[in-house]
C-alpha positions in Angstrom: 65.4 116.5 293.7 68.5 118.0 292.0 68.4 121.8 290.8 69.3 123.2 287.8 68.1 126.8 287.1 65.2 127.7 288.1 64.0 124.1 287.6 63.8 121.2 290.1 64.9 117.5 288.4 63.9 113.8 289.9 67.1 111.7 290.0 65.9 109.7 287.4 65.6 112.8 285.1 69.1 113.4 286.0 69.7 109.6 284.9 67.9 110.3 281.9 69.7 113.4 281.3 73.0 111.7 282.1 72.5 108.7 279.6 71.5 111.6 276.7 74.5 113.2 277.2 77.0 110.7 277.3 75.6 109.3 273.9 76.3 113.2 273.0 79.8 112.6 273.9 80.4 109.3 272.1 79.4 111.1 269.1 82.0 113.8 268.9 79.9 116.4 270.6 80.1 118.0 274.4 78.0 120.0 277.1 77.8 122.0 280.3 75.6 121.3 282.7 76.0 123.0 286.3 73.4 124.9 288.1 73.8 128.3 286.0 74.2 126.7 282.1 73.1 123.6 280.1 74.2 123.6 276.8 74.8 121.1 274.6 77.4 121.2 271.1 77.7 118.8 268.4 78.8 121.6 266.1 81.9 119.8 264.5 79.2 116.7 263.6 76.7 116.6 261.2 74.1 114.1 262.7 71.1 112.8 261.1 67.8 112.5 263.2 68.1 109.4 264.8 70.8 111.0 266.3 69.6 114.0 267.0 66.4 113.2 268.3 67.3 111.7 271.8 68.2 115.3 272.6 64.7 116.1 272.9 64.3 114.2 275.9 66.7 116.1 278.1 65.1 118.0 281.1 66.2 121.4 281.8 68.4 121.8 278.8 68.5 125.7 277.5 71.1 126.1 274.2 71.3 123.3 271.7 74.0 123.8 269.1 74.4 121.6 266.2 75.2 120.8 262.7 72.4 120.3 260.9 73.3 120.0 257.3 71.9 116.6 257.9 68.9 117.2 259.8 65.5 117.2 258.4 62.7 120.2 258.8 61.0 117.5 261.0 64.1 116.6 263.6 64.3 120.6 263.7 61.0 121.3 264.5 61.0 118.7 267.9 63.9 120.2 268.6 62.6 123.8 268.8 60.1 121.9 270.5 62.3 121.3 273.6 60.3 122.5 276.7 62.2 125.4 278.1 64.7 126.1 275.3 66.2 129.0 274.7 68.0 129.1 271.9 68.9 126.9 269.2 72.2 127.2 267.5 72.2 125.7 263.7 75.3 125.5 261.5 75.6 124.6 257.6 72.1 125.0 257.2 69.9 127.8 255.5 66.4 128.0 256.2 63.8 129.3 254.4 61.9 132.2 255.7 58.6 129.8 256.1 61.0 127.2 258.1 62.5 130.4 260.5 58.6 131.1 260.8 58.1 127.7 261.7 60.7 127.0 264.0 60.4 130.2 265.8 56.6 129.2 266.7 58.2 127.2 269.8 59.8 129.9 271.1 63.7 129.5 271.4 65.3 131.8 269.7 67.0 130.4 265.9 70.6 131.5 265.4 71.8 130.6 262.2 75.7 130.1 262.0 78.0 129.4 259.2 80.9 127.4 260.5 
């Protein structure tokens, strides 16, 4: 078992992980992932869900920052949705108070950024 955090990972989560990530970095976008921090960007591209999505599948993962002048409510939703997120970072995108309501229902906190 590999730890990150407070959080122990299988080495096949850590494959999983690793296979997310590197599709993350073929599209433009970048992380940290070290024992204290694991973040992931893709701030300077604006991805539509299919891309998006396969970040919901990372283990351990605590800031997700993003474009997501693209993204539908949905996509946004399962991202707040990430088990043990912390924060989610959106860029070019306004939401409505209802979809702040929404999102915030998960429990990362929504910082909305205008870059």
């Amino acid at each position: 078992m590999f730890p990150h955090g407070d959080q122990k990972m299988t080495a096949e989560e850590c494959r999983t992980n690793q296979g997310i990530l590197d599709s993350i970095e073929a599209l433009g976008g970048s992380y940290v992932w070290d024992a204290e921090v694991f973040a992931v960007t893709l701030m300077d591209v604006a991805v539509e869900d299919d891309k998006a999505m396969p970040l919901c599948g990372l283990r351990g993962i605590q800031q997700v920052a993003l474009d997501a002048s693209r993204l539908s409510v949905a996509a946004l939703i399962a991202l707040a949705g990430i088990q043990g997120l912390q924060s989610l970072v959106l860029a070019r995108r306004t939401l409505t108070d209802n979809q702040r309501s929404e999102l915030g229902r998960f429990g990362p906190e929504i910082i909305e950024v205008d870059r």
